[in-house]
VEXGU-49286 format. One line per field, with one value per residue (C-alpha): x, y, z; residue in three letters; chain. Coordinates in Angstrom, 1 decimal. Layout:
BEGIN
xx = [X/...]
yy = [Y/...]
zz = [Z/...]
resn = [ALA/...]
chain = [A/...]
//
This chain:
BEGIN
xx = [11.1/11.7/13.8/11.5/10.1/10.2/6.8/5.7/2.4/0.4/-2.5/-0.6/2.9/1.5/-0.9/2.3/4.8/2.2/2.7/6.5/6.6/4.2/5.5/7.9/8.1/6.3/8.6/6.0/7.6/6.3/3.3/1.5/1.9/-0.4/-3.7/-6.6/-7.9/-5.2/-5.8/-8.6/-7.1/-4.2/-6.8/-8.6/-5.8/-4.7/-8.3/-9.3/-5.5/-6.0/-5.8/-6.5/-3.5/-4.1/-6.7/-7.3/-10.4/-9.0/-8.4/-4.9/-3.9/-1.9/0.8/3.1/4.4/4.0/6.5/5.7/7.7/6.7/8.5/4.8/2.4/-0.1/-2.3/-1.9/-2.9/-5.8/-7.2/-7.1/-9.1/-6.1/-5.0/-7.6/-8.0/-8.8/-5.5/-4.1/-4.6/-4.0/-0.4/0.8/1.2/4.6/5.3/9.6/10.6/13.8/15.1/16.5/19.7/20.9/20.4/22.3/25.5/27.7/25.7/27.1/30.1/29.0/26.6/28.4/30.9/28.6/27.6/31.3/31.3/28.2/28.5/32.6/31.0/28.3/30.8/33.4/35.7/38.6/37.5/39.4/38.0/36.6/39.3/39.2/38.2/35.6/33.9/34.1/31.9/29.3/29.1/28.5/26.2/22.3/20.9/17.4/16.8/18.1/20.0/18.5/20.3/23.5/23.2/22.6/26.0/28.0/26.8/27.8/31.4/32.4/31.3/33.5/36.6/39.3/41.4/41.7/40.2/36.7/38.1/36.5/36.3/34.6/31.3/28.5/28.7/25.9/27.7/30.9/29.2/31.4/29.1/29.3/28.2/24.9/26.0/22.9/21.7/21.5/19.9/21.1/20.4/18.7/15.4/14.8/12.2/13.9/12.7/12.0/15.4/14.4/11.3/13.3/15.8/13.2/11.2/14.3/14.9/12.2/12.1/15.1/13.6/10.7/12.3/14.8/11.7/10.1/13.4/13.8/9.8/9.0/11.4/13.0/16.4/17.2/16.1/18.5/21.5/20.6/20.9/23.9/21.5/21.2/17.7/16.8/17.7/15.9/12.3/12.9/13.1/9.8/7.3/9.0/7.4/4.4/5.6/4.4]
yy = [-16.8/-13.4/-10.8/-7.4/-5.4/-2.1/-0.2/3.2/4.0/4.1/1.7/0.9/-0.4/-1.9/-4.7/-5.3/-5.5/-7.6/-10.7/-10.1/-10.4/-13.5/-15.3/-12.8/-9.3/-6.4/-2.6/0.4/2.9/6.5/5.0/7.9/9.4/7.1/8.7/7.6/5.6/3.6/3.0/0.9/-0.5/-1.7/-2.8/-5.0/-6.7/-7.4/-8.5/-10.8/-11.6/-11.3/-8.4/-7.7/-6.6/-3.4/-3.4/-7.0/-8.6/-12.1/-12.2/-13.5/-15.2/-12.3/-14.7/-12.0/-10.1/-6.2/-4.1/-0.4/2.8/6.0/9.2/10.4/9.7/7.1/7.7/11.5/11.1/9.2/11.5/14.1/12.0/11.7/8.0/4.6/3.0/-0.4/0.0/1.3/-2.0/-4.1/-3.2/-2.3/-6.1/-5.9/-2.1/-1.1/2.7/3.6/6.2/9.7/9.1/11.8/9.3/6.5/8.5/5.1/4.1/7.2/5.7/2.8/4.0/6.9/4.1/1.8/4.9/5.2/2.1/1.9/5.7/4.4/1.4/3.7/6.3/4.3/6.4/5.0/6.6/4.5/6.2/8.7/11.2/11.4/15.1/14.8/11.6/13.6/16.6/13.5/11.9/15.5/16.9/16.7/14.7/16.5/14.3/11.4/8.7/10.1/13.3/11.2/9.8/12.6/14.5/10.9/10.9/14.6/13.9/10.7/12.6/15.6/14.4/14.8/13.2/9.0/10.1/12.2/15.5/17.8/20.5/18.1/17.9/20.6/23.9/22.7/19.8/21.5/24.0/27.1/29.0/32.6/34.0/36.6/39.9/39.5/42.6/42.2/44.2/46.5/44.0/41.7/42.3/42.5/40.1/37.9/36.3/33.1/32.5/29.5/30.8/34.0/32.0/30.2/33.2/34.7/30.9/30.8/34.4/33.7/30.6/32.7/35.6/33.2/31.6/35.2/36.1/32.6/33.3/29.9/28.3/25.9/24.8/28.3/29.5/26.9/28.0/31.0/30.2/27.7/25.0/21.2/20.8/18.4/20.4/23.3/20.6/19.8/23.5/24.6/21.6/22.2/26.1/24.8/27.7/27.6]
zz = [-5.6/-7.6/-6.3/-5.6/-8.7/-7.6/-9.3/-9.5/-8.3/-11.8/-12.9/-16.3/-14.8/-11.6/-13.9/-16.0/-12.6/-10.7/-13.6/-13.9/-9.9/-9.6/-7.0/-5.7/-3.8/-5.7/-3.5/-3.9/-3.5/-1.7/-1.3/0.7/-2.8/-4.8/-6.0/-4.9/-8.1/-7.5/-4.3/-4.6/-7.9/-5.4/-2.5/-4.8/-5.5/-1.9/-0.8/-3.8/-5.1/-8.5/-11.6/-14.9/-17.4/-19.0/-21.7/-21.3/-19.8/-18.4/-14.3/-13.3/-10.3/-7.8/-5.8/-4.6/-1.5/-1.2/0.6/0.9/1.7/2.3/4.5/4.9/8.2/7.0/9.7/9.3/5.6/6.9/9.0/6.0/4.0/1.6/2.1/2.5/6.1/4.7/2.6/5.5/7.4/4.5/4.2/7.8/8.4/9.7/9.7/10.0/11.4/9.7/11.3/9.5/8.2/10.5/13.0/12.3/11.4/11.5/8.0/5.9/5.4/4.4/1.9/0.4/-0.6/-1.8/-4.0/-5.1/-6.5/-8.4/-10.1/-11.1/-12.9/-14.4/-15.5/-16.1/-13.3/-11.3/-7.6/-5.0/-1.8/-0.1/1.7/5.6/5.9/3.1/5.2/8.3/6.2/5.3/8.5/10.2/7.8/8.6/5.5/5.4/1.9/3.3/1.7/-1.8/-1.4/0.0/-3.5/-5.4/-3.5/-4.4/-7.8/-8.6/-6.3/-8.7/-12.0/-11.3/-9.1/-11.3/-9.0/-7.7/-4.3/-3.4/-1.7/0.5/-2.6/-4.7/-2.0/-2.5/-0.3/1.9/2.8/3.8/5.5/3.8/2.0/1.7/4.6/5.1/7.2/9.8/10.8/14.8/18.0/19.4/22.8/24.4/25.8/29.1/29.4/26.4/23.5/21.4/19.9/17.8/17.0/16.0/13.5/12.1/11.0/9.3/7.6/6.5/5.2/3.2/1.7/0.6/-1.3/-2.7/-4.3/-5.0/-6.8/-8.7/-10.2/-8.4/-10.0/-6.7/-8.5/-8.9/-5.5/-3.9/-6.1/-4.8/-1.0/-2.3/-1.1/-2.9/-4.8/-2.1/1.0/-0.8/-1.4/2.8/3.8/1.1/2.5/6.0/6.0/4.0/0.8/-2.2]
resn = [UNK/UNK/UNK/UNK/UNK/UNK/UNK/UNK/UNK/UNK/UNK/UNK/UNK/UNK/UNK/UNK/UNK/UNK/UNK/UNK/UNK/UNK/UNK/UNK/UNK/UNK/UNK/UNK/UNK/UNK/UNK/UNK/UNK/UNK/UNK/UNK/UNK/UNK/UNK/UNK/UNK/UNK/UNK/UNK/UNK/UNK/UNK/UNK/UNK/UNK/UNK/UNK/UNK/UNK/UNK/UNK/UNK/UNK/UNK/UNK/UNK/UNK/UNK/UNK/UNK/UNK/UNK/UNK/UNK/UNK/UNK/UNK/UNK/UNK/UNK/UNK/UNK/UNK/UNK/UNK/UNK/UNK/UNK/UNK/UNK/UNK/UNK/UNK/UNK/UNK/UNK/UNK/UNK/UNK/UNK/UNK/UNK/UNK/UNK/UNK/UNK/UNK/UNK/UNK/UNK/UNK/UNK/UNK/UNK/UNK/UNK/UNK/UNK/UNK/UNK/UNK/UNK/UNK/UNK/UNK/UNK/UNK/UNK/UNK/UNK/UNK/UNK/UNK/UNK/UNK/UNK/UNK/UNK/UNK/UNK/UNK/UNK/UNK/UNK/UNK/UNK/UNK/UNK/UNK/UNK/UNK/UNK/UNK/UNK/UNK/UNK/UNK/UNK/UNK/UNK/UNK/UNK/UNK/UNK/UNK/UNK/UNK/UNK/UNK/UNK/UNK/UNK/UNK/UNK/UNK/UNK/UNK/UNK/UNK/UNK/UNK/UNK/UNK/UNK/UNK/UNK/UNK/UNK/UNK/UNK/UNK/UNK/UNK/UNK/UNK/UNK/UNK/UNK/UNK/UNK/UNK/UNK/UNK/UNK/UNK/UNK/UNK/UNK/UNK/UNK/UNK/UNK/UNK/UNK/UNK/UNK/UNK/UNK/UNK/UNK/UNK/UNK/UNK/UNK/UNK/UNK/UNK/UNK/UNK/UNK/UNK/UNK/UNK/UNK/UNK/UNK/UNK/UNK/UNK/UNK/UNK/UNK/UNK/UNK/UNK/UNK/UNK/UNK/UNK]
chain = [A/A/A/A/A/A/A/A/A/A/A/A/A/A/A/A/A/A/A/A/A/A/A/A/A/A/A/A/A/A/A/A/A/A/A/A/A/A/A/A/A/A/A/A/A/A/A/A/A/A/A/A/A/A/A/A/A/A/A/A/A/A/A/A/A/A/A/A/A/A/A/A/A/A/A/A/A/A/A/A/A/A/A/A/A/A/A/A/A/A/A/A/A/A/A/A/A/A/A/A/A/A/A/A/A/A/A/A/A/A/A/A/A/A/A/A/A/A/A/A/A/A/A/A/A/A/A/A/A/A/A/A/A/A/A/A/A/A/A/A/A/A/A/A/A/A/A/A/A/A/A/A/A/A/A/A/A/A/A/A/A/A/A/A/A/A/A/A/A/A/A/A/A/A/A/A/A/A/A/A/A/A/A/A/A/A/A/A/A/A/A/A/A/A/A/A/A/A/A/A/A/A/A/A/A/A/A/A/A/A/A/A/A/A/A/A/A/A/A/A/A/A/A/A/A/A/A/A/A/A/A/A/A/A/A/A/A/A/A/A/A/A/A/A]
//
């Protein structure tokens, strides 16, 4: 059997990946993503198991396994009218939760050194390790984009460590958690009936995320080097407060 073909979601790469893939595993990747054309494009394919290549008019035979991803709720999507229930159905055969990498801590490790390896063969670097302080930063850090922005932090760490070992200095400010700090403006006290104090931080969060993007014309790379913020953590924070 073939290893996995991993496919975007688009009519003209899926035909082509379906006949490389026959008789193997076809990985769609952020499949809550994929428009609704292709939706049914993919459904037909599961019900009656067989395609058409692009352009051409002859049906092939479709002997191959689907595995989906997606960080989106199916069902959620569903309910908006923005994702098929028959696809739905078709492809939650044997459904896996992973859980947030900020919840299975033990795996960092593990990855981020997986990461060193590949990016040294890529580059052509000699990184031996990771240092103890810097893989205590990574292990305690919150991962809002997962092990994507795990590989992004990895990736930048190899291509700029000038020395044989990733250091603490080398990792983003985000991740070591020292970036400059904002003078909050506080009150003068408590009330006396109290208040909402998550409610409260995320209003000024959120706040802050918005006039960075104000400032940046839009622009979200420059609005998170603005709150010394990754891209990624930036993307969580912007679809987290639904901003535009």
């Amino acid at each position: 059997m073939r290893p996995a073909e991993a496919a975007p979601a688009t009519p003209d790469a899926e035909s082509d990946t379906f006949e490389v893939a026959e008789r193997g595993t076809v990985f769609l990747d952020e499949i809550g993503e994929m428009s609704a054309v292709m939706q049914v494009k993919l459904l037909r394919v599961l019900q009656e198991r067989r395609f058409r290549r692009v352009g051409g008019l002859e049906e092939l035979q479709a002997d191959i396994r689907i595995v989906a991803a997606t960080n989106q709720d199916l069902t959620r999507l569903i309910a908006e009218g923005r994702f098929r229930e028959d696809l739905f159905y078709r492809i939650n055969v044997i459904p896996i939760s992973l859980p947030p990498l900020r919840d299975r801590r033990e795996d960092i490790p593990l990855l981020a050194e997986h990461f060193v390896v590949k990016y040294n063969e890529q580059m052509g670097k000699e990184i031996s390790g990771i240092s103890h302080q810097a893989m205590e930063l990574l292990v305690r850090y919150e991962w809002p984009g997962n092990i994507r922005e795990l590989e992004n932090v990895m990736e930048r760490a190899v291509a700029l460590e000038p020395t044989p070992t990733i250091l603490a200095d080398g990792l983003p400010v985000t991740v070591r958690g020292d970036a400059p700090r904002v003078t909050a403006v506080l009150p003068d006290g408590l009330p006396e009936s109290g208040f909402d104090l998550e409610a409260h931080v995320k209003e000024i969060e959120r706040g802050y995320i918005a006039e960075a993007l104000k400032r940046a014309g839009g622009v979200q790379v420059k609005a998170a080097e603005l709150l010394g913020m990754s891209f990624r953590s930036f993307r969580y924070y912007v679809k987290k407060y639904n901003l535009r």
